[in-house]
Predicted model as a PDB file, atoms N, CA, C, CB and O in Angstrom, pLDDT in the B-factor column:
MODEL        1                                                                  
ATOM      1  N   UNK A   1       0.832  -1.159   0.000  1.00 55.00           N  
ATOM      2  CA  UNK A   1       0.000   0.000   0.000  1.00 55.00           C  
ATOM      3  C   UNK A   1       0.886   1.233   0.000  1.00 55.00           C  
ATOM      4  CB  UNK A   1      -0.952  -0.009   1.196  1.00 55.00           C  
ATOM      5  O   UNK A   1       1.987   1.258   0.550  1.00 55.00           O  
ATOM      6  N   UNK A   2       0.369   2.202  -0.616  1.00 62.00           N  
ATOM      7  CA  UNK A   2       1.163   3.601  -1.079  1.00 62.00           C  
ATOM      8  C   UNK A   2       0.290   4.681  -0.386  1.00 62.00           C  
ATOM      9  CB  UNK A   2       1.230   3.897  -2.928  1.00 62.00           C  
ATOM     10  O   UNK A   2      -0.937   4.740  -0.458  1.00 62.00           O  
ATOM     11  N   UNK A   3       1.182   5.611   0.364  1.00 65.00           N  
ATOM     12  CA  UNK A   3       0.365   6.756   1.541  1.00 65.00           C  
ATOM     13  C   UNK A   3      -0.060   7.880   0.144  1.00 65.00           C  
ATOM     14  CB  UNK A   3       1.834   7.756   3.217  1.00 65.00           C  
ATOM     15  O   UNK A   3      -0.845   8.745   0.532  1.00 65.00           O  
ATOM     16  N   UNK A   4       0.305   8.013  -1.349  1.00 64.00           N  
ATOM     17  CA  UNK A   4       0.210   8.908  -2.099  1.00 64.00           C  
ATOM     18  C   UNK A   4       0.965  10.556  -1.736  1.00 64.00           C  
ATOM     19  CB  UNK A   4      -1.163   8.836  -2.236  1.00 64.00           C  
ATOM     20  O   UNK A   4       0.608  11.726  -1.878  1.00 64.00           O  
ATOM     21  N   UNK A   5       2.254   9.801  -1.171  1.00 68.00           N  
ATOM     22  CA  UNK A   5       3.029  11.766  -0.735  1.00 68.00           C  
ATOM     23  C   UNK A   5       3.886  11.395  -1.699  1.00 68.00           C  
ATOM     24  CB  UNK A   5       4.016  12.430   1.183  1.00 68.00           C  
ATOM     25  O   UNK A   5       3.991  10.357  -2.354  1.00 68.00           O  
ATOM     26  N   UNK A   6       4.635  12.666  -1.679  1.00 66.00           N  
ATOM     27  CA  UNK A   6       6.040  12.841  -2.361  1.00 66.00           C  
ATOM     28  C   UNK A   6       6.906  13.806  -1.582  1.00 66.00           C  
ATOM     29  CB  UNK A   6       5.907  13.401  -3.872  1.00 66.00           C  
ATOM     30  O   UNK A   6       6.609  14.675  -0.762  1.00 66.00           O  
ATOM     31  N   UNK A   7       8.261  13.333  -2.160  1.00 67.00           N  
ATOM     32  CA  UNK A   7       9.228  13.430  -1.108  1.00 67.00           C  
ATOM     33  C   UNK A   7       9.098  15.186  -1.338  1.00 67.00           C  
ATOM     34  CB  UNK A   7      10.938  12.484  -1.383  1.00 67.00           C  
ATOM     35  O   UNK A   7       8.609  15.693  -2.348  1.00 67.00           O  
ATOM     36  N   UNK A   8       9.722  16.053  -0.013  1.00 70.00           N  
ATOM     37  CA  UNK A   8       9.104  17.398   0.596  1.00 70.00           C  
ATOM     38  C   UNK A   8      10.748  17.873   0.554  1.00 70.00           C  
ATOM     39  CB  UNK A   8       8.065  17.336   2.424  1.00 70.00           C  
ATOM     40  O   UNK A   8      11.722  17.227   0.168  1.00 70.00           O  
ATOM     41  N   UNK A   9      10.656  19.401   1.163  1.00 71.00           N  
ATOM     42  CA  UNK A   9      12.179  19.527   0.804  1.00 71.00           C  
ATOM     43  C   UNK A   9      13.005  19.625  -0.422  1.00 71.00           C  
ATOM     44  CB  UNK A   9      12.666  18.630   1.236  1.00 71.00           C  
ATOM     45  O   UNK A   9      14.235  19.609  -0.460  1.00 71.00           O  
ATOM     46  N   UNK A  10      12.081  19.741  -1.547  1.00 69.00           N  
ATOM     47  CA  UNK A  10      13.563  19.689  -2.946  1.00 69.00           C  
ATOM     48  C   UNK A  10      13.703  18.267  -3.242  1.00 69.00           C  
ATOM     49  CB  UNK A  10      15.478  20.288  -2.356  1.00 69.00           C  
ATOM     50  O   UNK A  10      14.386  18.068  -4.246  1.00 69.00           O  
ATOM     51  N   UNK A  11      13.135  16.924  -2.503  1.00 69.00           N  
ATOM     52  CA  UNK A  11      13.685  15.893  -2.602  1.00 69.00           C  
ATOM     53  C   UNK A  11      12.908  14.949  -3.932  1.00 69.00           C  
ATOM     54  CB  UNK A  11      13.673  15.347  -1.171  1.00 69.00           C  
ATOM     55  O   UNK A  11      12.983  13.733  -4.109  1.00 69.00           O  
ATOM     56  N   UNK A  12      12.217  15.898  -4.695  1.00 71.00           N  
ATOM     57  CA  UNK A  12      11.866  15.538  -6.266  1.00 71.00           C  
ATOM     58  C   UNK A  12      12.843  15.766  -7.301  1.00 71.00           C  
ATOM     59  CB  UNK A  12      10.712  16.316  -6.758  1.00 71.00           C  
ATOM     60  O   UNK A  12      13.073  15.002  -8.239  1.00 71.00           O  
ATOM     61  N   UNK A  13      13.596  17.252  -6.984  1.00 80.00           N  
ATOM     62  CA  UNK A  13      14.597  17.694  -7.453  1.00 80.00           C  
ATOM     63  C   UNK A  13      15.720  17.127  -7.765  1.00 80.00           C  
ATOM     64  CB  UNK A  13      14.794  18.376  -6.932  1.00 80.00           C  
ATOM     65  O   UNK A  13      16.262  16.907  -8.848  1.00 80.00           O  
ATOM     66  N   UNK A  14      16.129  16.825  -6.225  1.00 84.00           N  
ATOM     67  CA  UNK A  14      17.395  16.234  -6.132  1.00 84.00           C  
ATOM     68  C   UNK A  14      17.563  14.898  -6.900  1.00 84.00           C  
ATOM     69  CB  UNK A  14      17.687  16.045  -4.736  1.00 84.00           C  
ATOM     70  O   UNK A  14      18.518  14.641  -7.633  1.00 84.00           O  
ATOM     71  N   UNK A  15      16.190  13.826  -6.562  1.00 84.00           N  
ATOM     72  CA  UNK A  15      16.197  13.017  -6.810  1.00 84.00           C  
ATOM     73  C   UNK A  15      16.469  12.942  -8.626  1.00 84.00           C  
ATOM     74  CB  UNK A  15      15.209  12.630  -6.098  1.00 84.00           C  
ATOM     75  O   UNK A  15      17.418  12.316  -9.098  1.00 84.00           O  
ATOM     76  N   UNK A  16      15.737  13.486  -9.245  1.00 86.00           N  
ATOM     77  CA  UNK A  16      16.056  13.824 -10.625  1.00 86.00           C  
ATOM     78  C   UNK A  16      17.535  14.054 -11.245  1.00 86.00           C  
ATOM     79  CB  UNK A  16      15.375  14.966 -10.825  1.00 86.00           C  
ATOM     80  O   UNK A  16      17.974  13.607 -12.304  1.00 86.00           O  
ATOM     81  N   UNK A  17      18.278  15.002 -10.147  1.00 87.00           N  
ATOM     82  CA  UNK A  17      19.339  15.144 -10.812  1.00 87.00           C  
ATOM     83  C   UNK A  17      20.194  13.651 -10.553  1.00 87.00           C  
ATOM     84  CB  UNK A  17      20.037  16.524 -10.335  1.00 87.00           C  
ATOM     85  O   UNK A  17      20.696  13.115 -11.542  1.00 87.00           O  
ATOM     86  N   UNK A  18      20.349  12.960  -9.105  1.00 86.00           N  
ATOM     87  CA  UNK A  18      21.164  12.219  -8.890  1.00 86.00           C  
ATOM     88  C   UNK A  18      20.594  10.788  -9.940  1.00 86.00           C  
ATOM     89  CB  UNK A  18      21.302  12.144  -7.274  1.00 86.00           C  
ATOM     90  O   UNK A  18      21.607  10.238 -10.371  1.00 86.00           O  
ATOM     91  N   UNK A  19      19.321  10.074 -10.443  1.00 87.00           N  
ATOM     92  CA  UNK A  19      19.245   9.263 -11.267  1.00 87.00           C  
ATOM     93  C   UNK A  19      18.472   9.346 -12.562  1.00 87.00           C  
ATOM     94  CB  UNK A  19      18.969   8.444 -10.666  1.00 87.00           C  
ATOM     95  O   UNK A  19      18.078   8.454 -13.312  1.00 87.00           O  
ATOM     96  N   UNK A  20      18.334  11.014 -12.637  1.00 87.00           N  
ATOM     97  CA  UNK A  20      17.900  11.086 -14.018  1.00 87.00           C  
ATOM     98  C   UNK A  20      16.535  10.904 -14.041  1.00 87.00           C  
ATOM     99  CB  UNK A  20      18.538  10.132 -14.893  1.00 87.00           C  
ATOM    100  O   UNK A  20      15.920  10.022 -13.442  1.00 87.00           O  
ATOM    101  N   UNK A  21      15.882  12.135 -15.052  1.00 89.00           N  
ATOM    102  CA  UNK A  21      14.714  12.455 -15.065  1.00 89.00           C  
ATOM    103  C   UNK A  21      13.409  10.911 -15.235  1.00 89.00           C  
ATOM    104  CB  UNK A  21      14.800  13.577 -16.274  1.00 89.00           C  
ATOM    105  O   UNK A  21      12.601  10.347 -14.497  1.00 89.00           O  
ATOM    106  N   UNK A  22      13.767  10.818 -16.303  1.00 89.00           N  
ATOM    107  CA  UNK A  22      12.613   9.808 -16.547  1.00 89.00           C  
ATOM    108  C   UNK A  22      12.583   8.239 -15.627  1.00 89.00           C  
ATOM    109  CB  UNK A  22      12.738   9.460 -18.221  1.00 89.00           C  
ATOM    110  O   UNK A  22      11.550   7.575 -15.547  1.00 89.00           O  
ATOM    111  N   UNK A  23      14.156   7.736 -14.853  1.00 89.00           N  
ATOM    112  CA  UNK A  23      14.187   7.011 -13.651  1.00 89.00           C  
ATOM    113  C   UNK A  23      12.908   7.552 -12.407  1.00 89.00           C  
ATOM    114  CB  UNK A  23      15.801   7.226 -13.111  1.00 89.00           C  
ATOM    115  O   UNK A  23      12.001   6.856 -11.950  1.00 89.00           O  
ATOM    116  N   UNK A  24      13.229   9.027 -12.085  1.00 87.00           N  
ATOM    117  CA  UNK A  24      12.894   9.712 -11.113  1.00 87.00           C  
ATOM    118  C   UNK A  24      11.432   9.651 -11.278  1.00 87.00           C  
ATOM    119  CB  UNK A  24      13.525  10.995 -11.067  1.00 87.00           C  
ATOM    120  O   UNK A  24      10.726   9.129 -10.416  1.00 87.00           O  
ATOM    121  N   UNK A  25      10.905  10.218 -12.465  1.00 87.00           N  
ATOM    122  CA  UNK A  25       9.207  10.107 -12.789  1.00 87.00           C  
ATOM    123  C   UNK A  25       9.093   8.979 -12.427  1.00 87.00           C  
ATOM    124  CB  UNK A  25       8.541  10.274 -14.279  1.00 87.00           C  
ATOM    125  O   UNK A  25       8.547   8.779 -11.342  1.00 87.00           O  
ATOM    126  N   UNK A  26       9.560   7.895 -13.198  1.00 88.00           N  
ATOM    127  CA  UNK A  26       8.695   6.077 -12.869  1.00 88.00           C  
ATOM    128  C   UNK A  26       8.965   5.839 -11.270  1.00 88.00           C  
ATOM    129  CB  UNK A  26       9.706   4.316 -13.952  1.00 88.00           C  
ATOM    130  O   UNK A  26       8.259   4.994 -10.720  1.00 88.00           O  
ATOM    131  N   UNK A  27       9.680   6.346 -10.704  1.00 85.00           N  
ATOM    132  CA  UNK A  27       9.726   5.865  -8.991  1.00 85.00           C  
ATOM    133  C   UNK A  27       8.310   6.786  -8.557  1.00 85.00           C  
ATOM    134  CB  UNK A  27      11.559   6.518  -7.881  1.00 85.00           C  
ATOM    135  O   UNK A  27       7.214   6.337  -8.220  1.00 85.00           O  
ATOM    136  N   UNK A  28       8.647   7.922  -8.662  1.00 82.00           N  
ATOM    137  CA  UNK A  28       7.682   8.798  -8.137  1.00 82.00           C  
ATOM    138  C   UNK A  28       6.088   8.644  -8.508  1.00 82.00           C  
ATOM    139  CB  UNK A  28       8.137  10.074  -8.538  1.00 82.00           C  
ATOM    140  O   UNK A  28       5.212   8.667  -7.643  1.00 82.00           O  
ATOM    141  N   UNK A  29       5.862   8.503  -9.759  1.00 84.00           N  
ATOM    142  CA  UNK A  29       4.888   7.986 -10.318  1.00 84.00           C  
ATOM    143  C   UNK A  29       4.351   6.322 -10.081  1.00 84.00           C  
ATOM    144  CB  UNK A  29       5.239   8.283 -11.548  1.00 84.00           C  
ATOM    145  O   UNK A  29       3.137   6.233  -9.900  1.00 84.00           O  
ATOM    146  N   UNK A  30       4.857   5.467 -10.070  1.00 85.00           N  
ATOM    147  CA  UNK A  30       4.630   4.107 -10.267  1.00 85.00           C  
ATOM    148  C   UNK A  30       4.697   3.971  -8.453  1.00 85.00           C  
ATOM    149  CB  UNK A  30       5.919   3.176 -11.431  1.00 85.00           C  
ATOM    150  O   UNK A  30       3.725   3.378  -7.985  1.00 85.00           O  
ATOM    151  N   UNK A  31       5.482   4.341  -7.685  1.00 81.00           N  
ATOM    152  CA  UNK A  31       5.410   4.008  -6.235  1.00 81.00           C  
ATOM    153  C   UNK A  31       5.723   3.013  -5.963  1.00 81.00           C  
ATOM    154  CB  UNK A  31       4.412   4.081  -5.661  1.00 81.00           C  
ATOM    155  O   UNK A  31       5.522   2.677  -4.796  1.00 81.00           O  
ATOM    156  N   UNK A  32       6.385   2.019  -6.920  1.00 84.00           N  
ATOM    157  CA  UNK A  32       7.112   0.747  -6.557  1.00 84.00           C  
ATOM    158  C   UNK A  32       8.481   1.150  -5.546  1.00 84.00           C  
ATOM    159  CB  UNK A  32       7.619  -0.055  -8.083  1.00 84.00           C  
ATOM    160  O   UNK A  32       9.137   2.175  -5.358  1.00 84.00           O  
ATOM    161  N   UNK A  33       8.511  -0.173  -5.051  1.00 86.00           N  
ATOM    162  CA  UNK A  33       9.666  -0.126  -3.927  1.00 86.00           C  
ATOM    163  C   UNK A  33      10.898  -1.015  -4.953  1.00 86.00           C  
ATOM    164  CB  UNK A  33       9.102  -1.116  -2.102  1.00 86.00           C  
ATOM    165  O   UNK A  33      10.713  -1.790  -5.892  1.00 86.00           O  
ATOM    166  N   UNK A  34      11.916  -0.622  -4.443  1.00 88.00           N  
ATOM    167  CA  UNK A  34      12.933  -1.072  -5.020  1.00 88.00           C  
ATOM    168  C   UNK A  34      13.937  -1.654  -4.101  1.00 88.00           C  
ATOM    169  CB  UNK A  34      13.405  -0.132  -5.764  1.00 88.00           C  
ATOM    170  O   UNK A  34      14.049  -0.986  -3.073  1.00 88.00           O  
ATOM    171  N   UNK A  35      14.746  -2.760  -4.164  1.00 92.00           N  
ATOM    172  CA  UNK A  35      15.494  -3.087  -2.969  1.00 92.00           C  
ATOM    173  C   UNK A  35      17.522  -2.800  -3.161  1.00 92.00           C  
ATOM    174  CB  UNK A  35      14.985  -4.925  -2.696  1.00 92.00           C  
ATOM    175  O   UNK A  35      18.190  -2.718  -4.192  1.00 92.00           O  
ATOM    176  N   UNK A  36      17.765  -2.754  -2.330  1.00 91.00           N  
ATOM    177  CA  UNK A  36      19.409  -2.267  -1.914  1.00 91.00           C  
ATOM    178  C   UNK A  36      19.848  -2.720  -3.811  1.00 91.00           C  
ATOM    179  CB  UNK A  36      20.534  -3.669  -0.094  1.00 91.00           C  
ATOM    180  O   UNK A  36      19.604  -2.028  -4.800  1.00 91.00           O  
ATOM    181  N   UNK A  37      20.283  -3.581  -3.779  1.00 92.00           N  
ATOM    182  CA  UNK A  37      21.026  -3.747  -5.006  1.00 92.00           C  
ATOM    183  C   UNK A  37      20.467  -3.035  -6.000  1.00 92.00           C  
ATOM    184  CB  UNK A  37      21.145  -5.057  -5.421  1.00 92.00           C  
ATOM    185  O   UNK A  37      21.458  -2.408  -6.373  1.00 92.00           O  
ATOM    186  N   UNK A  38      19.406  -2.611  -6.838  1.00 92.00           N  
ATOM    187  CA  UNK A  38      18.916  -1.891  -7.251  1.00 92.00           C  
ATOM    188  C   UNK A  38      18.996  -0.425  -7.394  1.00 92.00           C  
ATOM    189  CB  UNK A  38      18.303  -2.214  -6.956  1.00 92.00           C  
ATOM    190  O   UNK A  38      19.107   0.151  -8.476  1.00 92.00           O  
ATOM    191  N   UNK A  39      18.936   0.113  -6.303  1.00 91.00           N  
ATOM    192  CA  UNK A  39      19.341   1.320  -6.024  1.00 91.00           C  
ATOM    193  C   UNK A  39      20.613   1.936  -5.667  1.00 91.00           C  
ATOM    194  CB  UNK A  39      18.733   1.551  -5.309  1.00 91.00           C  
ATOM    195  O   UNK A  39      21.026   3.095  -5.646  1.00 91.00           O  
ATOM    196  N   UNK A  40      21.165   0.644  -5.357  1.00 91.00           N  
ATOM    197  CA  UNK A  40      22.900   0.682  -5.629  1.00 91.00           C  
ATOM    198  C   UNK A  40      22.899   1.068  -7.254  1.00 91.00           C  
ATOM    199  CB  UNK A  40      23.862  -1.150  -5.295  1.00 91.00           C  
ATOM    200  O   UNK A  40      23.408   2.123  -7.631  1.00 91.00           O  
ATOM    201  N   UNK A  41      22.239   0.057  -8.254  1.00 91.00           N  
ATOM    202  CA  UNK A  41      22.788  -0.250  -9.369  1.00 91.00           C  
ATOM    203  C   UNK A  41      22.245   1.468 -10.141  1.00 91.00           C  
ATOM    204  CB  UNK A  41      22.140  -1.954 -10.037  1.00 91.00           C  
ATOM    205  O   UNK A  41      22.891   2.063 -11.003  1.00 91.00           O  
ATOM    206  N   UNK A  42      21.106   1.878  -9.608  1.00 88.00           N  
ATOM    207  CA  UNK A  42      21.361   2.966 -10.400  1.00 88.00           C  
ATOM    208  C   UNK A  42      21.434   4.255  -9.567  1.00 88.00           C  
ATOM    209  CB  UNK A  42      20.342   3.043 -11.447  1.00 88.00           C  
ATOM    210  O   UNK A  42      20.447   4.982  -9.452  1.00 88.00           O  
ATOM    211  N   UNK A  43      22.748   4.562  -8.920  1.00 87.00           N  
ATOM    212  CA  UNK A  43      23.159   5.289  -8.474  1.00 87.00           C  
ATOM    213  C   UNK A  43      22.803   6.371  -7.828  1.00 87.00           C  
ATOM    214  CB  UNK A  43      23.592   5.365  -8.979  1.00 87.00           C  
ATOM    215  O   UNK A  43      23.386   7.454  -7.854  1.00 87.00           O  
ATOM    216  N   UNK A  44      21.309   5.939  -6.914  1.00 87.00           N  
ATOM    217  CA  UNK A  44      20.357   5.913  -5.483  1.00 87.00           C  
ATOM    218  C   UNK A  44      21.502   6.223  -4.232  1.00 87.00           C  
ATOM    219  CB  UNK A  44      19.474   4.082  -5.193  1.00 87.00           C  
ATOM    220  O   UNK A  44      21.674   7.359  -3.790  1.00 87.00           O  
ATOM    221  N   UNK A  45      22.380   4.813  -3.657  1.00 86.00           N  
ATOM    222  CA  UNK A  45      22.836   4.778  -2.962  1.00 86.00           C  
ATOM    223  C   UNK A  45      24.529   4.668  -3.568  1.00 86.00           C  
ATOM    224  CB  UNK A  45      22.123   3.970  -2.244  1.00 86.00           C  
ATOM    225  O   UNK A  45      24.861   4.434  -4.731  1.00 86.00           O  
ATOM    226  N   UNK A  46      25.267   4.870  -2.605  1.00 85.00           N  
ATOM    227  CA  UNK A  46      26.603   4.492  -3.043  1.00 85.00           C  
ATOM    228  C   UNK A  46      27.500   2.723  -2.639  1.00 85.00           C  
ATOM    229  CB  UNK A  46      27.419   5.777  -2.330  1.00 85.00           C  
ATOM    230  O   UNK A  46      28.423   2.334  -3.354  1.00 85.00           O  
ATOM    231  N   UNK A  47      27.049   1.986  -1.560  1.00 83.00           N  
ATOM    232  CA  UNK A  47      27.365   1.340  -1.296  1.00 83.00           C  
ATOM    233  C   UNK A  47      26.208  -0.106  -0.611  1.00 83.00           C  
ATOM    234  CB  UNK A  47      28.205   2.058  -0.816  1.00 83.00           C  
ATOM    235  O   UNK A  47      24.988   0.025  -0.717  1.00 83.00           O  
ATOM    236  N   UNK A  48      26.585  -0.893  -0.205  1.00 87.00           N  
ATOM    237  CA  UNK A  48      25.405  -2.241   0.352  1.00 87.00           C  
ATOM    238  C   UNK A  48      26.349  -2.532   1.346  1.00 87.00           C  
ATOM    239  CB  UNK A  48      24.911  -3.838  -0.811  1.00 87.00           C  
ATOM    240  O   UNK A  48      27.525  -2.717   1.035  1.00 87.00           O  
ATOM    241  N   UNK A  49      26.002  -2.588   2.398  1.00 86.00           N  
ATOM    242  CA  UNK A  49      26.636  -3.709   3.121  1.00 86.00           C  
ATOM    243  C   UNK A  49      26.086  -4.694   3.787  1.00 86.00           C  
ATOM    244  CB  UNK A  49      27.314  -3.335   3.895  1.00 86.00           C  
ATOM    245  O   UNK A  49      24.934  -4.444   4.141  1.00 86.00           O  
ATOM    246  N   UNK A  50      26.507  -5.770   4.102  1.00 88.00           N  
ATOM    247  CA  UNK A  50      25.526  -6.837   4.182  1.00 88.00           C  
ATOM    248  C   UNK A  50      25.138  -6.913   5.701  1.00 88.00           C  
ATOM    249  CB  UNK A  50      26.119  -8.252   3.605  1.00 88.00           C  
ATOM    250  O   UNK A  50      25.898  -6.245   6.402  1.00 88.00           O  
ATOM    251  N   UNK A  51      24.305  -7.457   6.265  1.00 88.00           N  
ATOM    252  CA  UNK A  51      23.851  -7.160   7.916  1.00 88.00           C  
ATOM    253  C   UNK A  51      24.851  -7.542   8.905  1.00 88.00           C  
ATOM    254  CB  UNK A  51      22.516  -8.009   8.392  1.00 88.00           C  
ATOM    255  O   UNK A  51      24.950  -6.837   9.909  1.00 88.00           O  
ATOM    256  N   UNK A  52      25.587  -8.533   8.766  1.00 89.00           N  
ATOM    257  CA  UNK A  52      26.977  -9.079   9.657  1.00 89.00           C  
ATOM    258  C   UNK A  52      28.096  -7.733   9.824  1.00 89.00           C  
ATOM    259  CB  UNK A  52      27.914 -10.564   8.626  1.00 89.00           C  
ATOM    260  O   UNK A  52      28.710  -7.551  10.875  1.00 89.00           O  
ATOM    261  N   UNK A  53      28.205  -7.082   8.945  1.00 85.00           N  
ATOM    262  CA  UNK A  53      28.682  -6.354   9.071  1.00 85.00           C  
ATOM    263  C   UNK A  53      28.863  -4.559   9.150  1.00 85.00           C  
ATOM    264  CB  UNK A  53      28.954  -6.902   8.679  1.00 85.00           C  
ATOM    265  O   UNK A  53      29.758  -3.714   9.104  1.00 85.00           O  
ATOM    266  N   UNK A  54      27.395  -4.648   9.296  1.00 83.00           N  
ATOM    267  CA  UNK A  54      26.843  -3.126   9.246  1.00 83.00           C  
ATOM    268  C   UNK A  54      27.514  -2.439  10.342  1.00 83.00           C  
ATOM    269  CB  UNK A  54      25.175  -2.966   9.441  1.00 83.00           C  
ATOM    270  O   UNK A  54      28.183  -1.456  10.026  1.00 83.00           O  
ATOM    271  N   UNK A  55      27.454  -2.827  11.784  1.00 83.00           N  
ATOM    272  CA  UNK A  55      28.451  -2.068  12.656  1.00 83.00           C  
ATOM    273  C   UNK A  55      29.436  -1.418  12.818  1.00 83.00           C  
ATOM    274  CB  UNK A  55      28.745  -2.396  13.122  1.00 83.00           C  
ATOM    275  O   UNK A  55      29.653  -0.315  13.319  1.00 83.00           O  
ATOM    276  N   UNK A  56      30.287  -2.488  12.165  1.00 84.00           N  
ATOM    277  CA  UNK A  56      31.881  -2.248  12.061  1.00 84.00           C  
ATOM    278  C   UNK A  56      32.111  -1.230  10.755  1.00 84.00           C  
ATOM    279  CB  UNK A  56      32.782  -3.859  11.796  1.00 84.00           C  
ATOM    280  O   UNK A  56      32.941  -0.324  10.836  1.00 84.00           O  
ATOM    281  N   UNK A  57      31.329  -1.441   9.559  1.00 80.00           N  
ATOM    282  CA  UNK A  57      31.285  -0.398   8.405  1.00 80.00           C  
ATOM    283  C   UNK A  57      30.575   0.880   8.855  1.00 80.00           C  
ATOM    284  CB  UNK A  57      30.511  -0.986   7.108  1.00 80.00           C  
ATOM    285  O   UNK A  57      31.122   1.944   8.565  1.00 80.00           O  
ATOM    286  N   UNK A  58      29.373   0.901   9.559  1.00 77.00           N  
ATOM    287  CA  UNK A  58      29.032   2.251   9.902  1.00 77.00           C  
ATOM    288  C   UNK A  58      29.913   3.066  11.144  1.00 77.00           C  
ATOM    289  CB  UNK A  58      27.549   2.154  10.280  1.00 77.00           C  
ATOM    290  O   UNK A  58      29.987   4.289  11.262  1.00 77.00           O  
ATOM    291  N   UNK A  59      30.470   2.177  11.913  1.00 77.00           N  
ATOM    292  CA  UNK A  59      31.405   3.240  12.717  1.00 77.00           C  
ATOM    293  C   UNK A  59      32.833   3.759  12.281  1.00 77.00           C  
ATOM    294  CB  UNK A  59      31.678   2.657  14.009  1.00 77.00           C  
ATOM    295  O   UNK A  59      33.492   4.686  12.752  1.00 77.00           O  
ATOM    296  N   UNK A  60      33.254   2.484  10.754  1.00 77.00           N  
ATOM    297  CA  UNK A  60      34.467   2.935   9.835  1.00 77.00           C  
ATOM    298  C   UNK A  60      34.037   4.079   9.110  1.00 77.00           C  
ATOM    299  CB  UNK A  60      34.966   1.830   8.783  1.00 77.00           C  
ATOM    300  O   UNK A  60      34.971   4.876   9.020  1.00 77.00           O  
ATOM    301  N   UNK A  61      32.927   4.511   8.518  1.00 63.00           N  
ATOM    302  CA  UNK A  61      32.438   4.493   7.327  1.00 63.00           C  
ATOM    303  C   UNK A  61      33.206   6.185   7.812  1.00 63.00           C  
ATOM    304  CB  UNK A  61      30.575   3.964   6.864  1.00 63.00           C  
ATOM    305  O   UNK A  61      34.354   6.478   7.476  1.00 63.00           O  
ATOM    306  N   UNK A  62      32.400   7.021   8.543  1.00 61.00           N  
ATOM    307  CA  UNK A  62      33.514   8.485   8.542  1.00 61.00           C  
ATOM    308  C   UNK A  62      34.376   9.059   8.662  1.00 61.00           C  
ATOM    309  CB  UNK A  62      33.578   9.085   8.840  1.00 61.00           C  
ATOM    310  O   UNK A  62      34.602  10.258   8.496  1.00 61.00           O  
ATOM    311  N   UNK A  63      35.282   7.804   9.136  1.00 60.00           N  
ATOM    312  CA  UNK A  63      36.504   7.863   8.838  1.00 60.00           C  
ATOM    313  C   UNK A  63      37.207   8.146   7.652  1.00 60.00           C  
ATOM    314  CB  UNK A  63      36.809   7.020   9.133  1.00 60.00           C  
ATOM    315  O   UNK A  63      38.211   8.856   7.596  1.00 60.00           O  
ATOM    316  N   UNK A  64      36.648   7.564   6.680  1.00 60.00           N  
ATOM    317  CA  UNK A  64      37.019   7.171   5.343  1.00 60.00           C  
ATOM    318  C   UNK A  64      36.443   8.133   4.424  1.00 60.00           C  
ATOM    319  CB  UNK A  64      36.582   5.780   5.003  1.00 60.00           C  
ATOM    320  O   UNK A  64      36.911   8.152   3.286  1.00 60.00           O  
ATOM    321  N   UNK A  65      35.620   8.838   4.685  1.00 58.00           N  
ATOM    322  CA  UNK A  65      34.767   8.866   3.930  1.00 58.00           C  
ATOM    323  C   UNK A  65      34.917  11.163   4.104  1.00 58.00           C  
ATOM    324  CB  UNK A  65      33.187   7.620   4.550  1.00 58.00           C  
ATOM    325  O   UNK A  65      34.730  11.972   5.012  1.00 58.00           O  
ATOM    326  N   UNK A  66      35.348  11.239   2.606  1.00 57.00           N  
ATOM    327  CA  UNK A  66      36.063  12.173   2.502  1.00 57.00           C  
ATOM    328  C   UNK A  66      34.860  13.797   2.799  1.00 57.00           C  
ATOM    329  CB  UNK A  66      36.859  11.875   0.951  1.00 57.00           C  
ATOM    330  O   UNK A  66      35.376  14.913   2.853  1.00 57.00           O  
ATOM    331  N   UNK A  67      33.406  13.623   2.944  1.00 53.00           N  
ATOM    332  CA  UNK A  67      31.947  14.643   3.043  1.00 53.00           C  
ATOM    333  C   UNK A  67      32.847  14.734   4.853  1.00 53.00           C  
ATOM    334  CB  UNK A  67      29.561  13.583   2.733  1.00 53.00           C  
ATOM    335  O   UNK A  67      33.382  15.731   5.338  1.00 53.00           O  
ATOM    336  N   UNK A  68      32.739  13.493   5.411  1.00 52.00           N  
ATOM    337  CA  UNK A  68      33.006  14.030   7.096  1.00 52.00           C  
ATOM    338  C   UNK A  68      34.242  14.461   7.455  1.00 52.00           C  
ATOM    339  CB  UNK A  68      32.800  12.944   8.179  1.00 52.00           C  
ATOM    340  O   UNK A  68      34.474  15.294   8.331  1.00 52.00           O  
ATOM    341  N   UNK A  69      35.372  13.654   6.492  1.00 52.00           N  
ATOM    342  CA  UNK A  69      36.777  14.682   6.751  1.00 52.00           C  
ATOM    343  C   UNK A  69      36.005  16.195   7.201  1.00 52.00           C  
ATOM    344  CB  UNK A  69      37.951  14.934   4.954  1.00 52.00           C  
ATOM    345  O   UNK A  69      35.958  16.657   8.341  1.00 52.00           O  
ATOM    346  N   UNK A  70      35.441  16.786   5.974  1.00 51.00           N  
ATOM    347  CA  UNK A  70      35.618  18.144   6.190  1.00 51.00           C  
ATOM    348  C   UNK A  70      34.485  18.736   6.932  1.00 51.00           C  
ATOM    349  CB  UNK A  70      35.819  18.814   4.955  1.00 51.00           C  
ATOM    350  O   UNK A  70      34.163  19.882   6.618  1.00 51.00           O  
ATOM    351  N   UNK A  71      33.682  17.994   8.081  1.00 47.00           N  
ATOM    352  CA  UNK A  71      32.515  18.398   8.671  1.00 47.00           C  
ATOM    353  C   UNK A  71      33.813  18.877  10.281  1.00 47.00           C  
ATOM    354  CB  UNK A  71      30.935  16.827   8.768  1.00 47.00           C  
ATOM    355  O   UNK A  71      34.755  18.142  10.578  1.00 47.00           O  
ATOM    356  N   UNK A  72      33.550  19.942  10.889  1.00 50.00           N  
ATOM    357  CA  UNK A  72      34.323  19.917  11.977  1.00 50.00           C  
ATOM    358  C   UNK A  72      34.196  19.132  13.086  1.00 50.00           C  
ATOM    359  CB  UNK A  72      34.350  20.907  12.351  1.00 50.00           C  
ATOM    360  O   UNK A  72      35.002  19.235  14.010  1.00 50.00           O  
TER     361      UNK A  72                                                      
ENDMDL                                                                          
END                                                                             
């Protein structure tokens, strides 16, 4: 079941630029769910990690990860 919102904030926008217009319509429009690999594959998310190891990658992950270098 679909609540019929859309994302608030610019987040139609954004979404458009980061996977491209006519991707962005069929999500927004169609309201299908899509799962991790998927949205990995079209460049939604940047990475998957699998559940065994979500901990240890989310407390590495800002380390590494060059947006929080530069957060103070």
């Amino acid at each position: 079941m679909s609540r019929g919102t859309i994302p608030g904030a610019g987040g139609t926008q954004r979404l458009a630029r980061v996977i491209g217009l006519g991707r962005a319509l069929d999500m927004l429009l169609s309201a299908e769910r899509i799962d991790a690999p998927e949205a990995l594959r079209i460049g939604l998310i940047t990475r998957v990690t699998p559940v065994a190891s979500l901990l240890t990658d989310a407390q590495s992950s800002p380390n590494s990860s060059p947006v929080m270098r530069r957060l103070p």
